[in-house]
N, C-alpha and C positions, 0 to 999 in steps of 0.2 A: 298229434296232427303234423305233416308233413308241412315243409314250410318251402314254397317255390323260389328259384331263383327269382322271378319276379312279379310284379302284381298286374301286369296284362302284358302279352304279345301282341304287338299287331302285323296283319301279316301284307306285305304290300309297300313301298312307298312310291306312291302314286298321289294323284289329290286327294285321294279317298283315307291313303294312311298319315300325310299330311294331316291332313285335317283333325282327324282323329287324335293325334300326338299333341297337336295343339291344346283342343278341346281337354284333353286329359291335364297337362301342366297347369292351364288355366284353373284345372278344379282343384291343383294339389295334388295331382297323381302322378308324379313324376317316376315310379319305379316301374320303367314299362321298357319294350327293347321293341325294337321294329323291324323284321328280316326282308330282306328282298332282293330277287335273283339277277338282278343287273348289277353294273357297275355304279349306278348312279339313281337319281332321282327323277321320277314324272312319268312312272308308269306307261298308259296309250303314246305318251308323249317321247320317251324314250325308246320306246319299241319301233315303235311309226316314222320313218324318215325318207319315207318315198317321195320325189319331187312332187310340189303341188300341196301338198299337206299342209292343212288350216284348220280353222275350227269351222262347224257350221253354223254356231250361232254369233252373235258380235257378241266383240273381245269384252264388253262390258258387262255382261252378265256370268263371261266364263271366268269368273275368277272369284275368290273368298269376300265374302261383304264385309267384312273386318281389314280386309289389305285390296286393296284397291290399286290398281296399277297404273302408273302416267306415263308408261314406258310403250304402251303398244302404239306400233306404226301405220294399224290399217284399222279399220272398222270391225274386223277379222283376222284375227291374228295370226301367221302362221305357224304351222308347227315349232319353230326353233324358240321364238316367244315364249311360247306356251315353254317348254326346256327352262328356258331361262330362268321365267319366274317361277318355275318348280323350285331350281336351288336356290333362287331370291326366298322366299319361304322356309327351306329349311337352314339356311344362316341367318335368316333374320331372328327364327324363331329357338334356333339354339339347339336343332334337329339332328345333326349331324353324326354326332358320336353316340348319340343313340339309335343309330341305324346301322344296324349289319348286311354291307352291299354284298353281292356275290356268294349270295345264300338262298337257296330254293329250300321250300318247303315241301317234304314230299309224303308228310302224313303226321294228323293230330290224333292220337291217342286219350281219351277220358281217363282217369281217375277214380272212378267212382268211390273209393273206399279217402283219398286224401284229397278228393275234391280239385284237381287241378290236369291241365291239361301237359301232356307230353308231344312234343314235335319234334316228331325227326328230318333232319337237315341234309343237303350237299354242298358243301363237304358234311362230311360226318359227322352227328354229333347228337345230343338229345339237348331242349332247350324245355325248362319247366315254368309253369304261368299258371296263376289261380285262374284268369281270365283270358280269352281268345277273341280277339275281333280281327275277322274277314275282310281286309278291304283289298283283294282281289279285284281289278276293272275285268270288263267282261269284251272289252277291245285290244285283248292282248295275247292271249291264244288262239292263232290263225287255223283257219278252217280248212283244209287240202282236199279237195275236191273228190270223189268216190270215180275216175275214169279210169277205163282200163289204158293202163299202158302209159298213166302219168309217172312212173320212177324210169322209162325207159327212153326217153327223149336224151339222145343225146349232146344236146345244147346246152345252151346255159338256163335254169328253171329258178323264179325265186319269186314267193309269197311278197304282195305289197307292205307284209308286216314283219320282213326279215330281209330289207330292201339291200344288195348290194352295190354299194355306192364303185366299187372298184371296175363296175361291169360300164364297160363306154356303149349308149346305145348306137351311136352317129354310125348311120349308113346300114344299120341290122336291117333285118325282117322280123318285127318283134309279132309277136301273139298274146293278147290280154283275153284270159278270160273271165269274165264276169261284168257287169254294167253298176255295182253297187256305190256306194259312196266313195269308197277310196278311188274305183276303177273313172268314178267322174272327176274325179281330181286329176288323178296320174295322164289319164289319157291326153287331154287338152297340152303336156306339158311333154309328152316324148313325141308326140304326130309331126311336130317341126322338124323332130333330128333324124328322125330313122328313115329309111327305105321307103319301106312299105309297114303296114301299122293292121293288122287283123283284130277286128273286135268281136269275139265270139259273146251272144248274150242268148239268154233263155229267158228273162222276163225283164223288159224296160223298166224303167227307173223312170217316175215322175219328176224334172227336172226345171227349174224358178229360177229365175234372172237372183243374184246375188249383191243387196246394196254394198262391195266392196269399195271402200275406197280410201286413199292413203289421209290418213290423220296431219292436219296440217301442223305448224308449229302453234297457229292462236287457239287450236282446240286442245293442246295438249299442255298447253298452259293453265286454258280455261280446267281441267282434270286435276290442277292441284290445288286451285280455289277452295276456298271451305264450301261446302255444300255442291261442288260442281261434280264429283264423281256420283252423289248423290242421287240427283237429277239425271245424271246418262245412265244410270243404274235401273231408274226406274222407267224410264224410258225404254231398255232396251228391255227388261224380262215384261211389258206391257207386250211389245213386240214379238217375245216369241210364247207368250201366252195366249196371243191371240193367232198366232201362225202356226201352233200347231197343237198345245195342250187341250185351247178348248175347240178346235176343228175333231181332234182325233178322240178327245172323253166325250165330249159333246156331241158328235156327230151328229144324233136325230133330233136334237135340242138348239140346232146352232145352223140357220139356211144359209150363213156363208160359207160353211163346210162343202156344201155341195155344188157350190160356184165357183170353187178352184179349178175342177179339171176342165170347165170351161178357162180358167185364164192360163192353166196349164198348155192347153192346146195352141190357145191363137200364141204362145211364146215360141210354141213347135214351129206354126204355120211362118213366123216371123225368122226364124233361125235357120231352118234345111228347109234346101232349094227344092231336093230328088222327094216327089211326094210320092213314090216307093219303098226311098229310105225312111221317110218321114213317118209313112205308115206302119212299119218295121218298131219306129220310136215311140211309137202310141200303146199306153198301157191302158189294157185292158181291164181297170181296176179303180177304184175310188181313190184318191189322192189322201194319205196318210195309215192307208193298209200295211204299207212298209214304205221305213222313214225318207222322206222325200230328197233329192238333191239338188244342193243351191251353188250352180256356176254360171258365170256368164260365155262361155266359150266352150263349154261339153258339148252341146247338142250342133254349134256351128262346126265344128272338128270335122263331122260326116259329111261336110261339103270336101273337104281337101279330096286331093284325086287321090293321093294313095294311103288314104285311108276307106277300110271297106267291113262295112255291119254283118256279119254271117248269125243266122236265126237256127239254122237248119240246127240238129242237136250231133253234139259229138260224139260221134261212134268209137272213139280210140284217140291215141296217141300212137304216133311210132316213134320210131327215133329220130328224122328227122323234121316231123310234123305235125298235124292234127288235121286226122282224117274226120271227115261228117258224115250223115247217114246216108248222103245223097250220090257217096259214090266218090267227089272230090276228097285232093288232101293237098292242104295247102304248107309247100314247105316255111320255115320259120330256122333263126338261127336263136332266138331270146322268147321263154316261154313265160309269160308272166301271170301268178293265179292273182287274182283281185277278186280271191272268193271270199272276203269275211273273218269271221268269226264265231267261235263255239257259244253263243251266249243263249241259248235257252235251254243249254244240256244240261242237266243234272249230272252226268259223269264230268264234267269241267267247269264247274262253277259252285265250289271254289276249285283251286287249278289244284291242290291237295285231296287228297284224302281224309275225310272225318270222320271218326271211329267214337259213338256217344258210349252212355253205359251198357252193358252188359253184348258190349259186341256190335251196336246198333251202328248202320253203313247212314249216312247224311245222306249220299247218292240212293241208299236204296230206300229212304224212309218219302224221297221226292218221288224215284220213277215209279211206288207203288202207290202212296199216296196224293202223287201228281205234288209241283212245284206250289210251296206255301208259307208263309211265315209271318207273326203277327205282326201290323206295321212292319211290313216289310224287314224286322232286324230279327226277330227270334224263333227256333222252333222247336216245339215241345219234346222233351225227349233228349236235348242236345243241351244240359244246364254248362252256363260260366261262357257260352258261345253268343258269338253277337258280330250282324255281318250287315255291311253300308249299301250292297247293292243287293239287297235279298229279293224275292218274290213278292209281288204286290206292292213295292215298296214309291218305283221311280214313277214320275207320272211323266212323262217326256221335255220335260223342260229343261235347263240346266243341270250339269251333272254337279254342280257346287252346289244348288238347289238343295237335291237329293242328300249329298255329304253333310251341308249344316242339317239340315233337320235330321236325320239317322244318327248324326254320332251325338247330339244333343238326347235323342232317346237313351242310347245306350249309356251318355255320364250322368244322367237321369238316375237311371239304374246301379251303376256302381254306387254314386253319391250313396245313394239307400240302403248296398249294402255295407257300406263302409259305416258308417251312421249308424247301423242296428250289428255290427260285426257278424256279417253272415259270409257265409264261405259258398255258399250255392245258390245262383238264381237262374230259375228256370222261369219261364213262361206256363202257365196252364194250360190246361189242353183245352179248355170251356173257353176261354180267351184267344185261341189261336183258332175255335171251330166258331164261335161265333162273327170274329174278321173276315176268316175266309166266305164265312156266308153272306157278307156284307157284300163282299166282291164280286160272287155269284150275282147277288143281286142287284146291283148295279151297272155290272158290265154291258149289258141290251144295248147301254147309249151308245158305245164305243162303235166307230168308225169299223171296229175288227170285225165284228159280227154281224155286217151286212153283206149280201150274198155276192157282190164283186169281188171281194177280199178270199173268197175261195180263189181267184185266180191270180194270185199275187205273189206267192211263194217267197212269202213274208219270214223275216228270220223272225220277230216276233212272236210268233207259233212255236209254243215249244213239243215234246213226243205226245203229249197228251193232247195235242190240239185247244191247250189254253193259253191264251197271251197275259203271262204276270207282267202285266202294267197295273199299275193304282189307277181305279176311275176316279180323277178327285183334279184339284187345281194343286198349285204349289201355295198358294195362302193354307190352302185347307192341310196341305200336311205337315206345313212348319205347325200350325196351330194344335195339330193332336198329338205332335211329339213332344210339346210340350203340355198339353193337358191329357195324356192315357193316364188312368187308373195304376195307380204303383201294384197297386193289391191284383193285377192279372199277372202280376208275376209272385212265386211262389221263394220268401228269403231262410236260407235256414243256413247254419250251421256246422 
């Protein structure tokens, strides 16, 4: 038997591989190496440095319920926060030298006959691992748009996920395209410096007043009291369980679901004066179809005068503009895409290549069997493999949420086969087909499959027209990742 350099990879460090690294030490698993393609730590968080950048949920639930932070400044933390207590985390927890930064992952090879996985690297190199865990975020490979004549802009062009800080906007003609999450951050935060500010949008974004507000000194006090992170803890995930897991699983279960885009509205009617533009900012869709955006200053922004909303759809790029169908082309010196992210593709998720036994594509095993995996971490076919943001898995609540209970399944799993010395765990197939039909069956309640959500142009839609979200609470999936059946997974040898 072939004997691995180590006894798990994980691939990522982000909170997802964080957390993971933790979870493992804590069980005794210390011979594990962690690769990841930046210089540093925090995954979305490192990637993501566009001005305006924050979390959308409050800072109280975005962080590990084991480490608790007394250090944030706002109700919602900004990005640099978020940075910080990434490497807060990995020096407290002794992460460090077990992280290989400035290492991409560009393809996992199976074993099948020595049972372990092989990954090859940039730089160069093969790294060998009985075990493989996926913690890939799915807000990190940016989306570049399908327009003609987007490589031929002469100007300056930069994704809000590859932000150049070196580019001074003051005095541009800048061009945003897209209205999504990041684009409601970013925008509110260059409209004061530039020229003129072009917001091209193809589907509005349902947009909510943002309880922000700066952390005083007597609450952040109160955050180191015994039992007081406690208490904001569970206060804030009551908050975003009720603001948006049981609006969007619940949908036809829950009539305050459907009373949002009424208070959606009258926030519109309270915000922008031009009820032109206003009408422009009204979506046409149920509120939580695609994830909603929480600023207090996005939708007031289309009041400034030289800022200006264009609907019409863009027909090109030239070199020094973006022409639209309608005939106009509005010159631009700074072209900014604020399109997203690849997150319900099967060819980018994970951002490597996975090659199971006998040749078997992970990509191709999703785009023909459509996107799948038990409890969201395993799938059939792909043994010693094990991934924190998989299909079915997140139910929209906290991405820490998600992390604690997924990498709890998967030290589940090692523990067991550590304990019984087995070299292979796979999942069943009987076990991964009866999940998925769980899902099937449940989804009806979901907010997604009521007929406004056709006009949403929701990233949540993946190619097969299914949204891998878990119909479930976040109680409910800490509770089955720790009570699944050991025996759906198959230990051998």
């Amino acid at each position: 038997m072939t004997t691995p350099e180590y006894d798990t990879v994980i691939v990522g460090a982000g909170f997802s591989g964080i957390g993971a690294a933790i979870k493992l030490d804590n069980a005794g698993m210390g011979n594990y190496l962690v690769l990841e393609a930046g210089d540093g730590p925090g995954g979305t968080w490192y990637w993501n440095t566009y001005p305006g950048i924050a979390v959308d949920i409050p800072s109280f639930s975005y962080q590990f319920s084991f480490e608790k932070s007394p250090d944030w400044t706002r109700s919602y933390a900004p990005g640099h926060e978020l940075k910080a207590y990434a490497e807060h985390c990995v020096d407290k927890y002794g992460l460090r030298h077990k992280i290989r930064f400035n290492t991409k992952v560009l393809a996992a090879d199976f074993d099948d006959d020595a049972n372990l996985w092989h990954l090859r690297t940039d730089p160069g190199g093969v790294v060998t691992a009985r075990f493989l865990i996926n913690a890939c975020g799915v807000l990190i490979t940016p989306n570049f748009p399908d327009i003609d004549g987007v490589d031929s802009f002469s100007g300056v062009t930069m994704h809000t996920a590859r932000w150049d800080h070196g580019q001074d906007l003051t005095g541009k003609r800048v061009a945003v395209i897209g209205t999504g999450a990041s684009a409601v951050q970013v925008i509110p935060e260059i409209a004061p410096i530039v020229e003129r500010l072009t917001v091209f949008q193809r589907t509005p974004i349902w947009c909510f007043p943002k309880p922000d507000v700066p952390l005083p000194p007597v609450v952040r006090k109160l955050m180191r009291l015994p039992g007081g992170h406690t208490v904001q803890r569970w206060l804030s995930q009551a908050y975003v369980e009720l603001t948006f897991t049981l609006p969007a699983q619940y949908f036809t279960l829950n009539p305050m679901a459907k009373r949002m885009s009424k208070f959606g509205e009258a926030y519109l009617r309270q915000q922008v004066r031009d009820p032109v533009v206003r009408d422009k900012l009204t979506p046409r869709y149920a509120v939580g179809c695609k994830r909603p955006g929480f600023h207090n200053t996005y939708l007031s922004t289309f009041n400034r005068a030289n800022v200006e909303l264009v609907t019409e759809p863009i027909d090109k790029i030239t070199g020094t503009g973006v022409a639209t169908a309608d005939g106009q082309t509005r010159d631009i010196d700074v072209l900014i895409l604020a399109t997203g992210f690849k997150v319900m593709d099967p060819d980018s998720v994970p951002t490597y290549a996975v090659t199971g036994p006998g040749g078997r594509s992970l990509s191709s095993y999703w785009n023909e069997q459509r996107l799948q995996a038990y409890e969201g971490v395993s799938a059939p076919g792909f043994p010693n493999f094990f991934t924190v943001f998989g299909p079915y898995g997140y139910v929209g609540s906290s991405y820490f949420a998600l992390i604690e209970a997924q990498t709890h399944h998967i030290v589940r799993c090692l523990t067991h086969a550590r304990l019984n010395r087995a070299t292979r765990v796979e999942v069943k197939q009987e076990a991964n087909d009866r999940y998925f039909a769980e899902m099937m069956r449940k989804r009806h309640r979901q907010i997604f499959w009521q007929d406004s959500c056709k006009l949403a142009n929701s990233y949540y839609f993946d190619p097969n027209g299914d949204v891998p979200l878990r119909p479930a609470t976040t109680l409910e999936a800490h509770w089955r990742a720790r009570r699944f059946p050991l025996d759906d997974y198959a230990f051998s040898a």
